[in-house]
VMD Tcl script that builds the backbone (N, CA, C; Angstrom):
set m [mol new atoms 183]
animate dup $m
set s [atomselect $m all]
$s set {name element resname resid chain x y z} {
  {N N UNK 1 A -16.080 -23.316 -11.548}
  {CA C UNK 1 A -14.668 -23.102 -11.730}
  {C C UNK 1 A -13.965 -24.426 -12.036}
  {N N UNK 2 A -14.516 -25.506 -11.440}
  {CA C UNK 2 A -13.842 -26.820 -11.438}
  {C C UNK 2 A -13.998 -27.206 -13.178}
  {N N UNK 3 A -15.125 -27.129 -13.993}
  {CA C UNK 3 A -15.326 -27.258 -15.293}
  {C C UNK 3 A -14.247 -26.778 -16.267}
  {N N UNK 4 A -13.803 -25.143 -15.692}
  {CA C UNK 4 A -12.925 -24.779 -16.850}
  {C C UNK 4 A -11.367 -25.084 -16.294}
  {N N UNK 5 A -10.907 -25.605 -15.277}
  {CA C UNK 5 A -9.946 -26.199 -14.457}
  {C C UNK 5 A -9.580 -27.576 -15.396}
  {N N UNK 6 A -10.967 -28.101 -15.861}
  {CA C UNK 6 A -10.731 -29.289 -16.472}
  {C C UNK 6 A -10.697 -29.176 -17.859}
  {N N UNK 7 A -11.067 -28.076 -18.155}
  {CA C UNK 7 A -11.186 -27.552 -19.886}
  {C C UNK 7 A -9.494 -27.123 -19.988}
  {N N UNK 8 A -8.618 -26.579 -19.399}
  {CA C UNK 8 A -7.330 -26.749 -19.131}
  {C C UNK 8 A -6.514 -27.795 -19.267}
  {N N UNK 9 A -6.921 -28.868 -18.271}
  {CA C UNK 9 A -6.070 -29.465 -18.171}
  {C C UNK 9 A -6.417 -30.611 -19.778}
  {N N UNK 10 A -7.408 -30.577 -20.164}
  {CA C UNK 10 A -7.921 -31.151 -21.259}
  {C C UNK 10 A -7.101 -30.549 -22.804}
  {N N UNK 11 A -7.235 -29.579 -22.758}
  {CA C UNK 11 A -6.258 -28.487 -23.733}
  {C C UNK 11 A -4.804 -28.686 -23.774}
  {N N UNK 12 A -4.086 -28.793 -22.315}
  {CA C UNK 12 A -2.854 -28.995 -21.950}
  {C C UNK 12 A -2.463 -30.048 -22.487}
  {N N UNK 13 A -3.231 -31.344 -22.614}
  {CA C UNK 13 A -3.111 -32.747 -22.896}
  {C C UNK 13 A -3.299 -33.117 -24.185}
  {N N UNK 14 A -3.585 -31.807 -25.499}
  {CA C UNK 14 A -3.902 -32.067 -26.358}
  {C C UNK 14 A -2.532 -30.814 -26.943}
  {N N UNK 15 A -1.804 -30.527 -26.181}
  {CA C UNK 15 A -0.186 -29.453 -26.423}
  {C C UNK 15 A -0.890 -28.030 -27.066}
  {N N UNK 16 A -1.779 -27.889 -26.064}
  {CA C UNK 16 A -2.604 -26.188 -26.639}
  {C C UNK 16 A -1.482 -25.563 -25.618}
  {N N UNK 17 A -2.250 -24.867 -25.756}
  {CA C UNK 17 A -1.733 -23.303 -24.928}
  {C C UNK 17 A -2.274 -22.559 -24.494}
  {N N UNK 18 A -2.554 -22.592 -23.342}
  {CA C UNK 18 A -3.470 -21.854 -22.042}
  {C C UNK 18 A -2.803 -21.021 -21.382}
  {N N UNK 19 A -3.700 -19.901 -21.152}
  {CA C UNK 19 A -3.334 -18.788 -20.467}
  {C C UNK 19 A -4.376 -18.981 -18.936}
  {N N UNK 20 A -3.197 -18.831 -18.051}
  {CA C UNK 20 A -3.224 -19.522 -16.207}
  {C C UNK 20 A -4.260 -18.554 -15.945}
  {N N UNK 21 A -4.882 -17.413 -16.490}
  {CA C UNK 21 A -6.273 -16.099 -16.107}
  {C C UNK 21 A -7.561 -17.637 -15.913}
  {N N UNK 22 A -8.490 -17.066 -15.370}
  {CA C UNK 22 A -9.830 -17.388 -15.812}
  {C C UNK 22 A -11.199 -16.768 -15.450}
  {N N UNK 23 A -11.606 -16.442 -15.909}
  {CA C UNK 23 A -13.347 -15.769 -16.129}
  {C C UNK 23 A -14.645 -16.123 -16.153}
  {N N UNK 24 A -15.527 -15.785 -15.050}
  {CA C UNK 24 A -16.249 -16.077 -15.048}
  {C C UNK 24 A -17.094 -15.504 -14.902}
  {N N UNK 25 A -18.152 -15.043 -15.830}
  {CA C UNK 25 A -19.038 -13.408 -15.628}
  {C C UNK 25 A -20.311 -14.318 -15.533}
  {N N UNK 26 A -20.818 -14.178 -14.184}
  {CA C UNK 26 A -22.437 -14.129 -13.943}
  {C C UNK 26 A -23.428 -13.317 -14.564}
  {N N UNK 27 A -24.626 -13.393 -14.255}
  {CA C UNK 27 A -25.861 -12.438 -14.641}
  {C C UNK 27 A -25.408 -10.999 -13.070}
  {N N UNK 28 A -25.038 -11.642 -12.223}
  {CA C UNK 28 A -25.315 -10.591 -11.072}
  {C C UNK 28 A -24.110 -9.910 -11.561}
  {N N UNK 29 A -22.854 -10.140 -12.289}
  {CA C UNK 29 A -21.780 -9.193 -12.379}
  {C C UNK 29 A -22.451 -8.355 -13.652}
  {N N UNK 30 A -23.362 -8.418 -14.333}
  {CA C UNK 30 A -24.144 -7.212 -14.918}
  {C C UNK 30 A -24.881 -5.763 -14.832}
  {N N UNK 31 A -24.291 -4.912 -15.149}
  {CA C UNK 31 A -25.249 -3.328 -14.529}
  {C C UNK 31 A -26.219 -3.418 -15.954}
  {N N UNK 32 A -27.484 -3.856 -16.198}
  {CA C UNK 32 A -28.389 -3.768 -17.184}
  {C C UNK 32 A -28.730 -2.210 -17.051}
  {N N UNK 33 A -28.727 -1.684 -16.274}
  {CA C UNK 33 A -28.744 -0.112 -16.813}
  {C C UNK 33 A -28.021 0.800 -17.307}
  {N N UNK 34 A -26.715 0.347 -16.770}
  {CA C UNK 34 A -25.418 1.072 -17.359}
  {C C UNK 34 A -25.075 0.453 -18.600}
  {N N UNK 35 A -25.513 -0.702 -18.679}
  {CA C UNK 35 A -24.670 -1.537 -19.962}
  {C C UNK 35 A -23.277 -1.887 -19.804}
  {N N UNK 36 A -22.696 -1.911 -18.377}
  {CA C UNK 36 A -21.430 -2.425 -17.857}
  {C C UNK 36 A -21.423 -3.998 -17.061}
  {N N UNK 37 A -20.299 -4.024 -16.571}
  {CA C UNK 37 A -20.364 -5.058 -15.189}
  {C C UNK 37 A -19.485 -4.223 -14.322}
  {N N UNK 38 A -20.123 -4.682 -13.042}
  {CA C UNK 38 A -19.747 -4.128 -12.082}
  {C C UNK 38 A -18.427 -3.627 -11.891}
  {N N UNK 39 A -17.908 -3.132 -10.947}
  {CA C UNK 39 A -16.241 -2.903 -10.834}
  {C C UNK 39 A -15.381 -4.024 -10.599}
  {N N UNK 40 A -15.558 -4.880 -9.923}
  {CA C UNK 40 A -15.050 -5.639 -9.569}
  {C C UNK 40 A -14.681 -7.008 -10.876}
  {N N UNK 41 A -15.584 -7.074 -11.578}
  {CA C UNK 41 A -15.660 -7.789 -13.155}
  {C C UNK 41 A -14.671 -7.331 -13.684}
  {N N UNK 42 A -14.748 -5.879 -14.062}
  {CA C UNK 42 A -14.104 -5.279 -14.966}
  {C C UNK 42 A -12.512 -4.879 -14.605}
  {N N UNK 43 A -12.300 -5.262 -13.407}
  {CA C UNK 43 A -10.611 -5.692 -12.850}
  {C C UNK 43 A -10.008 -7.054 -13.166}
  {N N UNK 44 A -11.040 -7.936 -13.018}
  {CA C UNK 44 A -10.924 -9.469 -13.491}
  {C C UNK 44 A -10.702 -9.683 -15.016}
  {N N UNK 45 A -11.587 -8.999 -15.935}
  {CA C UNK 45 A -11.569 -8.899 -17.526}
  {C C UNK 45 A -10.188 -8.071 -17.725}
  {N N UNK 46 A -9.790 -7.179 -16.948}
  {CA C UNK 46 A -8.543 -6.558 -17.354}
  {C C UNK 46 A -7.341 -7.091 -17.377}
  {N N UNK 47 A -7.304 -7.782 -16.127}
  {CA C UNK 47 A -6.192 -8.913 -15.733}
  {C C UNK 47 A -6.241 -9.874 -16.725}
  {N N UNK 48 A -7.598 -10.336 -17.606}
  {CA C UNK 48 A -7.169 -11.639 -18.303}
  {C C UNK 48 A -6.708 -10.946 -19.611}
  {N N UNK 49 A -7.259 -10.005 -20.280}
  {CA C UNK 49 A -7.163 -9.176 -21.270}
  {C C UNK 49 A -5.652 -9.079 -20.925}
  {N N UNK 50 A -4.735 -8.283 -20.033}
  {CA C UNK 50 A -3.724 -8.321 -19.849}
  {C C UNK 50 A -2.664 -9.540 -19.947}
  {N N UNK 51 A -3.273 -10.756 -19.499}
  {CA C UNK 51 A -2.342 -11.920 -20.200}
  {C C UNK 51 A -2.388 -12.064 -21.343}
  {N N UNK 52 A -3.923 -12.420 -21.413}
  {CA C UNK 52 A -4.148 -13.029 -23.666}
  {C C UNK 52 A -3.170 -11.782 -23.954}
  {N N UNK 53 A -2.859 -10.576 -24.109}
  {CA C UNK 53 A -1.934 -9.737 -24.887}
  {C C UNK 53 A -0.279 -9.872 -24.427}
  {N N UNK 54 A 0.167 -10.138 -23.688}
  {CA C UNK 54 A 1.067 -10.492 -23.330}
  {C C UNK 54 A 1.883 -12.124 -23.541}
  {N N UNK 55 A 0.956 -13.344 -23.785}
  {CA C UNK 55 A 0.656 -14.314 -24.152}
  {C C UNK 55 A 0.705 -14.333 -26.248}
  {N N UNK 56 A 0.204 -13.393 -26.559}
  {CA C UNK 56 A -0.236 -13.477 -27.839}
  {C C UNK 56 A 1.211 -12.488 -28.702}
  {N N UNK 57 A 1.630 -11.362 -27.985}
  {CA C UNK 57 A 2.899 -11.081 -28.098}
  {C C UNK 57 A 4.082 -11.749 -28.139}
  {N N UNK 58 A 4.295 -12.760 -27.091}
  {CA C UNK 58 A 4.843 -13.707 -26.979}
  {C C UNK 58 A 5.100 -15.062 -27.754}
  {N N UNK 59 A 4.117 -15.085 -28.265}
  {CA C UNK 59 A 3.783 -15.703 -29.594}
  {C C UNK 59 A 4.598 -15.824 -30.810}
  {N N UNK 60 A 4.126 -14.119 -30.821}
  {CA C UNK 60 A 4.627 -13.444 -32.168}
  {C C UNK 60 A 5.301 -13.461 -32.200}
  {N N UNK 61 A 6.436 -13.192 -30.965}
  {CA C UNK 61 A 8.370 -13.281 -31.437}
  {C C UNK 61 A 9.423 -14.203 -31.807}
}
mol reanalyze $m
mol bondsrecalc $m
mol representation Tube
mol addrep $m
C-alpha cells in the first residue's frame, strides 16, 4: 500500500490528478472457479469504479 501512496504523491508533484480510491487485488481475492473475486473485492472495485466515474464526469464539465 505504501508503494502506490507514493505513486500519488509522485503524480500529485507532477499536477496529475488522482483519485483518493485505491486497489489492490491479490491472487487470494480470486474465485478461479467462478471466474470472479471474492465479495469483498468486488465492493472495493465498485467504490473505486464509483469515483474514476464521478472524477471523469467532473472533468467533462
Amino acid at each position: 500500500m505504501n508503494a502506490l501512496a507514493n505513486m500519488r504523491i509522485v503524480a500529485r508533484g507532477l499536477y496529475a490528478n488522482v483519485i483518493t480510491k485505491q486497489l489492490v487485488l491479490d491472487p487470494i481475492h480470486i474465485d478461479e472457479v467462478n471466474k470472479t473475486v471474492i465479495e469483498e473485492a468486488q465492493a472495493n472495485i465498485k467504490n473505486v469504479m464509483e469515483e474514476l466515474l464521478l472524477f471523469a464526469t467532473f472533468q467533462k464539465a
